[in-house]
Wavefront OBJ file of the C-alpha trace (Angstrom):
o trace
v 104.964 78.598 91.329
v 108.159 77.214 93.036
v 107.193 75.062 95.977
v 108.468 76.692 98.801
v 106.186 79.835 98.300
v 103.602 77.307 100.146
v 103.214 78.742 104.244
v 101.774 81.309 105.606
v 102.264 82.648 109.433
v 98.735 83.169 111.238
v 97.678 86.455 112.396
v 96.881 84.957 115.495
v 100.691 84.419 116.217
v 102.644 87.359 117.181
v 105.847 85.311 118.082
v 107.741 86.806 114.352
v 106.353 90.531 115.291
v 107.077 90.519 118.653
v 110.937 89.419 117.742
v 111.217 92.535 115.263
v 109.561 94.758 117.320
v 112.470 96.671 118.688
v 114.658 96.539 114.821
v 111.297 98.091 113.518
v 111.165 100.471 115.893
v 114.715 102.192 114.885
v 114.674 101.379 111.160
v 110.788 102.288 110.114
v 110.743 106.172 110.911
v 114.643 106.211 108.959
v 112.270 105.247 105.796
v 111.340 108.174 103.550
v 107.663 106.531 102.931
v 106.758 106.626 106.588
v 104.153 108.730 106.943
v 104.776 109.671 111.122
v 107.924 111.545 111.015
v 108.662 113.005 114.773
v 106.625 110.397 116.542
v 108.499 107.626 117.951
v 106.753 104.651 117.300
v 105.934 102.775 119.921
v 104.277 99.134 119.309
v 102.779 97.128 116.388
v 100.179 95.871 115.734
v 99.245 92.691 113.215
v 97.208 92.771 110.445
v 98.626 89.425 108.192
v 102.139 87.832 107.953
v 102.973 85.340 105.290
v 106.001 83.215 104.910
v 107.063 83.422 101.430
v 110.326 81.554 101.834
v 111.235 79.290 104.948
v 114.263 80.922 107.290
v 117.391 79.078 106.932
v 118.332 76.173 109.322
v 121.177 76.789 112.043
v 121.424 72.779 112.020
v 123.992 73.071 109.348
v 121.781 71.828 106.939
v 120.395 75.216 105.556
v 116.873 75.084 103.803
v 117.783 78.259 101.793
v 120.002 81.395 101.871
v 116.868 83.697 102.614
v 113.443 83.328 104.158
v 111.169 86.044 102.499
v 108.217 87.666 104.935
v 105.773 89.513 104.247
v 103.684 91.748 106.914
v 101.087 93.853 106.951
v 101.454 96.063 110.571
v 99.503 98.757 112.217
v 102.307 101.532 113.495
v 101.788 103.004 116.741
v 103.268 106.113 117.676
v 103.220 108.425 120.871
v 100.678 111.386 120.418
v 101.945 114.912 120.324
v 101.288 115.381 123.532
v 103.508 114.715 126.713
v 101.751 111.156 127.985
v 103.030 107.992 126.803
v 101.340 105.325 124.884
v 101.524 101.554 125.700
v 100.441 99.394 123.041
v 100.829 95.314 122.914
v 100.934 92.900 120.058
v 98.327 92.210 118.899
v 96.757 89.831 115.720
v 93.292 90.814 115.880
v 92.555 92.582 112.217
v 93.007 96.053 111.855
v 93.128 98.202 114.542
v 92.707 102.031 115.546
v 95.578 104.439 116.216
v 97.883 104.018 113.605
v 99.054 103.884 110.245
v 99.191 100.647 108.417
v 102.175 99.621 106.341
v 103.163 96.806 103.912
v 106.649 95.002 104.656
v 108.557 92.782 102.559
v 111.261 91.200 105.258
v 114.323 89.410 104.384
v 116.719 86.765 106.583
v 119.877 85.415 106.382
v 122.408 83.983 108.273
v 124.662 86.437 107.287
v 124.314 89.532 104.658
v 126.108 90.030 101.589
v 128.043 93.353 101.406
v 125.905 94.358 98.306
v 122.400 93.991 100.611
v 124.614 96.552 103.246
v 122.258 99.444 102.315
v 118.777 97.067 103.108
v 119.985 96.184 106.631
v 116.899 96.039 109.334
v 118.933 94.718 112.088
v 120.016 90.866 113.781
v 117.148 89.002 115.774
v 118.317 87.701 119.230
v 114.964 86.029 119.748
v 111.622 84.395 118.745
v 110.989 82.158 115.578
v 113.888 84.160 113.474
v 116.770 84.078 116.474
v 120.369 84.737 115.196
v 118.971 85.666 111.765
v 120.160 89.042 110.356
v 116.577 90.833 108.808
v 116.793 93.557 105.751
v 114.544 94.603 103.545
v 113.743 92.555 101.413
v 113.257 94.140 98.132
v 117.192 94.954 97.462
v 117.202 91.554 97.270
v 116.432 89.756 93.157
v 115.693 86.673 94.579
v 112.868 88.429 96.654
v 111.630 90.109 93.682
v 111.362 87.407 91.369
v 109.124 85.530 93.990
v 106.826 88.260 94.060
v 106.829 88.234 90.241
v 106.701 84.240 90.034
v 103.097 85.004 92.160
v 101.202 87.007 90.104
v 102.559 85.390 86.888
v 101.015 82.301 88.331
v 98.128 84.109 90.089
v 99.292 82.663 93.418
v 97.137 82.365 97.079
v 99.180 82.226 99.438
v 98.118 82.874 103.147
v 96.273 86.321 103.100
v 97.499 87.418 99.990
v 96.153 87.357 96.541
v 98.214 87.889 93.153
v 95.719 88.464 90.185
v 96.446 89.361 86.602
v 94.930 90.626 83.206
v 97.507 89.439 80.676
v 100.446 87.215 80.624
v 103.670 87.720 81.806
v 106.497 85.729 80.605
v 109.147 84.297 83.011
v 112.432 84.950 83.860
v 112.643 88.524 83.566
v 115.041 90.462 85.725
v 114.349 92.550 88.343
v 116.173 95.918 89.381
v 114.943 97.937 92.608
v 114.459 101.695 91.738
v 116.516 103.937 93.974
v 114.486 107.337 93.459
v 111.561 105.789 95.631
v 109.202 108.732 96.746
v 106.402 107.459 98.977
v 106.158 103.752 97.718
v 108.897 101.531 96.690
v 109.120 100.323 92.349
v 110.704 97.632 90.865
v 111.367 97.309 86.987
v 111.570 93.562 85.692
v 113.574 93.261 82.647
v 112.776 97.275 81.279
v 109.365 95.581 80.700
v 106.915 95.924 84.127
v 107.065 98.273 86.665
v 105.833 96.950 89.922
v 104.564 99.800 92.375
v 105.094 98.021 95.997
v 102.476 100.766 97.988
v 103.407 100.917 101.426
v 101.105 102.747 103.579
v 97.983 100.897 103.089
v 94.442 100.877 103.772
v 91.640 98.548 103.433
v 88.985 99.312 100.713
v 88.948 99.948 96.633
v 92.113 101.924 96.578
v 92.139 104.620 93.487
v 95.561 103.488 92.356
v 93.971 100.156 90.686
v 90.967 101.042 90.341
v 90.809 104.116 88.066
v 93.704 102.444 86.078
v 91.444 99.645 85.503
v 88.655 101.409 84.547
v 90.553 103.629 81.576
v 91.932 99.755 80.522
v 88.375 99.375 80.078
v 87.810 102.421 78.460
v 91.000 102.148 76.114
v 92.531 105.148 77.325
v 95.998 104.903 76.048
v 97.118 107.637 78.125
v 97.820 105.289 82.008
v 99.530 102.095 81.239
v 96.855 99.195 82.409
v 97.602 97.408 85.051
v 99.170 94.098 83.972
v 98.766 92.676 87.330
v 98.165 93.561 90.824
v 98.566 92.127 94.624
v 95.952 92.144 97.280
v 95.924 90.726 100.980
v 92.342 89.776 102.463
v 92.080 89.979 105.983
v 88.584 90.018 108.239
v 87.662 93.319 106.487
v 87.913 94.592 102.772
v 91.172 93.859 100.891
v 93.892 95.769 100.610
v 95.643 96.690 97.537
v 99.387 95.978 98.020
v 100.745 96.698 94.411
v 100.104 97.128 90.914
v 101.908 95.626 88.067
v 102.276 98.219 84.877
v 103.896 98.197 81.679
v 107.501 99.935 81.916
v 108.013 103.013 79.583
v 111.346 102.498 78.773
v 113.392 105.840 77.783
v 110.647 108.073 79.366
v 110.953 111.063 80.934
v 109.554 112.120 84.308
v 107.664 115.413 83.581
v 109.556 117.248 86.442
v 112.796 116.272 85.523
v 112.111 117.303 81.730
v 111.122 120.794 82.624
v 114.064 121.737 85.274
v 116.012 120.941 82.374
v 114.563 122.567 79.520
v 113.955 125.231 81.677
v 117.847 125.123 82.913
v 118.733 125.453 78.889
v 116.129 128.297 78.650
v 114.531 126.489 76.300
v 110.613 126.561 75.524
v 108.324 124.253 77.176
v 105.022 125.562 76.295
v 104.561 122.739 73.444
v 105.002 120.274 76.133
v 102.921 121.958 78.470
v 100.448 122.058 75.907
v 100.401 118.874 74.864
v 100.329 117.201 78.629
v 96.768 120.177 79.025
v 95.581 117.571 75.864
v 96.491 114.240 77.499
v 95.195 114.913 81.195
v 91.910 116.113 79.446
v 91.656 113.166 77.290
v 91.819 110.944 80.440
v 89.407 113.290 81.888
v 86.878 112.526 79.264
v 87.384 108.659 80.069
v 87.117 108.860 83.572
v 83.725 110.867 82.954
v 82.628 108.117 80.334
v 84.239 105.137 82.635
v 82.264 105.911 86.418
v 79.546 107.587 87.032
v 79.495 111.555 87.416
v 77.575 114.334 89.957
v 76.083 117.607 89.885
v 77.448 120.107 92.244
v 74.144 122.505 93.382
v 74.518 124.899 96.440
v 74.644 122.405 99.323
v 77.265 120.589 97.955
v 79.429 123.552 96.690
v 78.981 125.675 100.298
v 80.089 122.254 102.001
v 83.430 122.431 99.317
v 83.887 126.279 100.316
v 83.618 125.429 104.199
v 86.349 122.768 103.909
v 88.384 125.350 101.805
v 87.625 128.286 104.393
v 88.671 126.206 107.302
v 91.895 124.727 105.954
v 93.090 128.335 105.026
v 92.343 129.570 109.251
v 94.162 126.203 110.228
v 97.508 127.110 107.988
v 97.221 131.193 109.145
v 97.028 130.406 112.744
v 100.396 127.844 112.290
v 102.025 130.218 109.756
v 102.102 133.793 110.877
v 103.260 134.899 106.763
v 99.993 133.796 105.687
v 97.597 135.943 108.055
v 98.214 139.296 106.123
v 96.398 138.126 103.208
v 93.765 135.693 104.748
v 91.022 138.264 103.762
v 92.444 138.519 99.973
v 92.115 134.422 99.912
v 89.764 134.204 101.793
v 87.620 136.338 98.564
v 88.618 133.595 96.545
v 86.183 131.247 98.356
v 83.483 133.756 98.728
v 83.019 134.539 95.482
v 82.807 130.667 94.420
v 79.966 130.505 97.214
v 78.462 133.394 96.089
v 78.161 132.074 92.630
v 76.599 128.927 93.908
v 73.828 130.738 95.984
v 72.783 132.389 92.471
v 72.236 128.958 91.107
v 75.217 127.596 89.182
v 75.891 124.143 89.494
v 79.521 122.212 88.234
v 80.029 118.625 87.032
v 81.787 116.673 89.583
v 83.519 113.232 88.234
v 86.646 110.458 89.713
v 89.773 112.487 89.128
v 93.539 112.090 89.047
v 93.406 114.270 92.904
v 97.369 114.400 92.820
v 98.237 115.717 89.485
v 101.655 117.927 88.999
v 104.404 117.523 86.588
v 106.205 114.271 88.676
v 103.104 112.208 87.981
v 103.445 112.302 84.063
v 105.980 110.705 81.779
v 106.941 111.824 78.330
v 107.825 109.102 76.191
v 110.775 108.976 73.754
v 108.419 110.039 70.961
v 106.841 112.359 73.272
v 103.595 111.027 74.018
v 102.792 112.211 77.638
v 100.843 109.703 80.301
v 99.405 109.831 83.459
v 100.636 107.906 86.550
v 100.471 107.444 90.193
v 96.521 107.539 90.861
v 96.567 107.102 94.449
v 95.463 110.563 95.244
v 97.065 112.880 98.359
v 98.127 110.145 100.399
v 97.112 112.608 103.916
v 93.369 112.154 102.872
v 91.386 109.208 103.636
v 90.515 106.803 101.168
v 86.727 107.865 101.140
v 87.648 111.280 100.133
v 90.299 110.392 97.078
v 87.105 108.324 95.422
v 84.637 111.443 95.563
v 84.062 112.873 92.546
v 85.916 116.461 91.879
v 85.462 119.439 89.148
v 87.956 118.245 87.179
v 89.473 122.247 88.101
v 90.929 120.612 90.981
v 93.435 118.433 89.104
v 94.135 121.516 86.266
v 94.975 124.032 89.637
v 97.442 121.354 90.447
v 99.169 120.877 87.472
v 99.298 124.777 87.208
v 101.125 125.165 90.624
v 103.608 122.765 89.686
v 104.826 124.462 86.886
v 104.989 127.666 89.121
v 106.950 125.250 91.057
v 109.488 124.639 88.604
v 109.957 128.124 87.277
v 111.707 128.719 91.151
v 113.292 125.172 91.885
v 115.641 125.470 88.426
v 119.040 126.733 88.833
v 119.225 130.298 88.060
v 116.622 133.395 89.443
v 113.006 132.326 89.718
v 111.305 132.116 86.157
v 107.644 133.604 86.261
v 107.119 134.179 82.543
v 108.175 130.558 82.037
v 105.213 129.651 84.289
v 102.914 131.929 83.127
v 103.640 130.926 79.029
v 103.138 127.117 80.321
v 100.370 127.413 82.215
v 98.281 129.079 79.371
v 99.692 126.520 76.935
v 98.567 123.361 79.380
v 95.247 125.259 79.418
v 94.831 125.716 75.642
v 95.890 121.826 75.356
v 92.900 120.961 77.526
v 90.635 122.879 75.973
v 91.719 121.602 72.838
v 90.855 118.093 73.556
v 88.361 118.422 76.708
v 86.514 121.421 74.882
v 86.177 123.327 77.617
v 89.148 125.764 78.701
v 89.405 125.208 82.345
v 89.726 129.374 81.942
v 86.454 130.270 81.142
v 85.298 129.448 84.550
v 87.799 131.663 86.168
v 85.946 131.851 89.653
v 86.414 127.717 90.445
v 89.941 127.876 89.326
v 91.067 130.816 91.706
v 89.571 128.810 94.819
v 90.844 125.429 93.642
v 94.636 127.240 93.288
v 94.180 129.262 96.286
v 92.920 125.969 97.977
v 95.765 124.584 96.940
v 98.893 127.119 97.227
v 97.452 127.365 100.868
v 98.121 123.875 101.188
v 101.213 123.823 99.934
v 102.267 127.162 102.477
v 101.249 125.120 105.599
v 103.503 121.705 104.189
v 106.439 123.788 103.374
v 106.089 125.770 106.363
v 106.443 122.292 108.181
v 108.813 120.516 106.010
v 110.973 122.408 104.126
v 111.178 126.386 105.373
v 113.873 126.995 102.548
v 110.816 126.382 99.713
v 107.977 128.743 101.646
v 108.408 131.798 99.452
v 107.641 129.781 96.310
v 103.610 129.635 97.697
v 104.182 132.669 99.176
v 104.685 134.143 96.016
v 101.476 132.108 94.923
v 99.575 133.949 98.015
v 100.416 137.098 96.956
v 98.723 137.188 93.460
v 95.740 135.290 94.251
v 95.227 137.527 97.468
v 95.121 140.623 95.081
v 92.144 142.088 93.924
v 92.938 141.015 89.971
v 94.708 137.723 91.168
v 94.773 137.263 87.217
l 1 2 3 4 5 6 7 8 9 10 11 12 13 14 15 16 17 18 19 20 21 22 23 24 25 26 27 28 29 30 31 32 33 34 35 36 37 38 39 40 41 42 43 44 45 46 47 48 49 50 51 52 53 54 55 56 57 58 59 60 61 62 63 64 65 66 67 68 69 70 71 72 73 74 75 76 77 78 79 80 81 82 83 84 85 86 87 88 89 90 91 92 93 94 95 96 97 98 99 100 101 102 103 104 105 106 107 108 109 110 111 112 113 114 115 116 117 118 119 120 121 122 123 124 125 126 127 128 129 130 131 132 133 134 135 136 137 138 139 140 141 142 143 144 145 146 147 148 149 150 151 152 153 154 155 156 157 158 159 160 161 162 163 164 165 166 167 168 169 170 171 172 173 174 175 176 177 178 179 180 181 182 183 184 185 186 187 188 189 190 191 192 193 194 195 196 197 198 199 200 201 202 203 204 205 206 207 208 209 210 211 212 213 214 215 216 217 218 219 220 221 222 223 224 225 226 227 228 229 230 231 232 233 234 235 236 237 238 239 240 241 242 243 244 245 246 247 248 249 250 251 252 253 254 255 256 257 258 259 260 261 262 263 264 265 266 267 268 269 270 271 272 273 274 275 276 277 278 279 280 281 282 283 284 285 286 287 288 289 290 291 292 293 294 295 296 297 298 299 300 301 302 303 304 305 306 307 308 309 310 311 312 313 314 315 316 317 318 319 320 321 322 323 324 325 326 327 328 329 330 331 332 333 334 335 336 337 338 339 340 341 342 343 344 345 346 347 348 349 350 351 352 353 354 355 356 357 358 359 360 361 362 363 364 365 366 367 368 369 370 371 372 373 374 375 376 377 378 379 380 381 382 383 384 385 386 387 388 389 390 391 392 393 394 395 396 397 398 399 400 401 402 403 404 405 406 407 408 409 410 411 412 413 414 415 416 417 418 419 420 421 422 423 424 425 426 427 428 429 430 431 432 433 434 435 436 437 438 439 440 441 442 443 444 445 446 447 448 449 450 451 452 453 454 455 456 457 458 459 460 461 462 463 464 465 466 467 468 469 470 471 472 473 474 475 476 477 478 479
């Protein structure tokens, strides 16, 4: 480990958080992983800050050419309603009334025209005065730090950098542009680093279940190589996960906007990623422990369902004509339960649709990205599911991609891949996720009715892809 990755800034000194308190306020709502979109954010609160790298000296007699931070903050932000929050600085743990994100900060005297595009703003005060701050993972000299740590399993201040296997040195690291709601970096087309950015204490799903299907020799989720973790006065918190890179692969919603752009078939695929996500399935079930489902904990399920769908009709007026058609959906799973039939319940992918699965150049499909929905709380992305949940969400996203490819929405396409991804799982789960048609209509309704209220909010222009989702499963043969 080089020797200046040797300080770390105490919680108990705001001085560094108070000085990029105002630059943080502009730059961390432009950032398309932050979470509180409309709010403005409006104080911060510390959880850890580590000095990676010292500043460089303004005595002309520079230490470096960066100094590499890392923070963990709590972002406050005004409520919806009218009154105005005041919140101080604070380094007291974690606290309430925000969410908590991971930064990586850079400084320099000056930036270089090619770190333009990472640009957090100049400091005019506090320990990192006349310094110009970015962020800091543009930056290969950053990454290679954070790599040098976990190859050397590093403690440094709060955090912890931990690995399963060796990693050689000197491999070069390249910032991926396409970042959804976490940040990747590929070192040498060899490890992908995931850099998560909203972050919670606790056992966070995206190691965890990873680690367990290492255990289980699952070869369809790359093993974590190595990972990063901060402790703090509570439970860690998982800051990143270090995978194998699968060079040449292809991102499973990519693949089928453009076979489905040459018309060309994609039920083979489709039926071959039903076999892969049922294989890791089976793992999972062998890897942590599973539950029975009986009434009490099915009617609780159907509640949760019953009350998300009122919440979305009452903000989106389209949705109210066929509340009572969904709202059957539920009913009859509830009904079922009352008679006595109990499900298997087991850890799950709980975000599964085509952009979480890669297709290698020989065209083995795998499974990525086990965080779970990242609006849920940690709690509920480790309860055990019917497995249902994650097969309802793999067949809305092809429904998905039959209307987001150029050309007139494709519904045969969708309907010839979702049979074929549910004759690949039954193939190797040996159980067609069909056969219990009642779960699977409240699991999709559950989730089209999601997805109606978030693109209601978010993107208007995609609402009549649910919509069209509504309409069948409202119907009285929603087959």
């Amino acid at each position: 480990m080089s020797e200046a990755v040797t300080r770390s800034v105490p919680t108990s000194n705001p001085g560094l958080l108070a000085s990029l308190d105002p630059l943080l306020r502009e730059w961390l709502p432009r950032q398309r992983w932050f979470a509180g979109k409309g709010r403005p954010v409006t104080g911060f609160s510390l959880v850890s800050a580590t000095e990676l790298l010292p500043p460089p000296r303004q005595d002309g007699t520079p230490a470096g050419r960066l100094g590499l931070y890392h923070l963990i903050v709590v972002a406050h932000q005004q409520p919806a309603g009218p009154a105005p929050v005041t919140v101080t600085i604070t380094g007291t743990g974690t606290p309430p009334g925000g969410d908590c994100y991971q930064l990586l900060i850079g400084a320099r005297e000056a930036l270089p025209p090619r770190l333009a595009p990472a640009l957090i703003g100049h400091v005019q005060e506090g320990p990192l005065a006349g310094h110009t701050v970015y962020e800091a993972l543009y930056d290969a000299r950053s990454a290679e730090v954070i790599m040098e740590a976990l190859r050397t399993r590093a403690r440094i201040g709060a955090l912890r950098f931990d690995r399963r296997d060796e990693i050689r040195p000197d491999l070069v690291p390249r910032l991926m542009t396409a970042e959804q709601s976490n940040s990747s970096v590929v070192y040498g087309d060899t490890f992908i680093l995931k850099v998560l950015r909203r972050v919670v204490p606790g056992t966070n799903p995206d190691l965890e279940l990873p680690l367990a299907l290492a255990r289980e020799g699952c070869p369809r989720v790359p093993a974590p190589t190595a990972w990063m973790t901060a402790e703090t006065s509570g439970e860690p918190y998982v800051l990143g996960v270090l995978q194998p890179f699968l060079q040449g692969a292809s991102d499973g919603w990519e693949l089928s906007l453009r076979e489905l752009a040459k018309g060309e078939d994609f039920a083979a695929e489709a039926r071959a990623l039903g076999r892969a996500t049922a294989e890791v399935h089976t793992a999972l079930a062998r890897a942590l422990p599973t539950v029975t489902l009986g009434h009490s904990q099915m009617q609780a399920l159907v509640d949760g369902m019953t009350e998300r769908l009122a919440a979305a009709a009452q903000a989106v007026p389209a949705l109210r004509p066929h509340v009572p058609g969904l709202h059957s959906a539920f009913e009859a799973l509830a009904d079922l339960a009352a008679e006595g039939a109990t499900w298997t319940a087991q850890r799950i992918h709980g975000d599964l649709h085509l952009g979480q699965c890669l297709r290698s150049a020989s065209g083995r499909w795998s499974l990525i990205d086990f965080e779970g929905e990242p609006a849920k709380t940690l709690a509920e992305r480790r309860m055990p599911q019917p497995v249902v949940r994650d097969v309802a969400g793999m067949l809305r996203s092809f429904d998905y991609a039959a209307h987001s490819a150029d050309g007139p929405p494709a519904p045969d396409w969708a309907t010839a891949c979702r049979a074929a991804f549910c004759t690949g799982y039954a193939d190797a789960g040996g159980r067609d996720p069909r056969t219990d048609p009642v779960l699977l209509r409240a699991f999709e309704t559950d989730k089209a009715v999601y997805e109606v209220l978030y693109e209601a909010r978010h993107r208007p222009d995609w609402l009549p892809v649910p919509m069209s989702a509504v309409r069948r499963l409202a119907a009285p043969d929603p087959s």
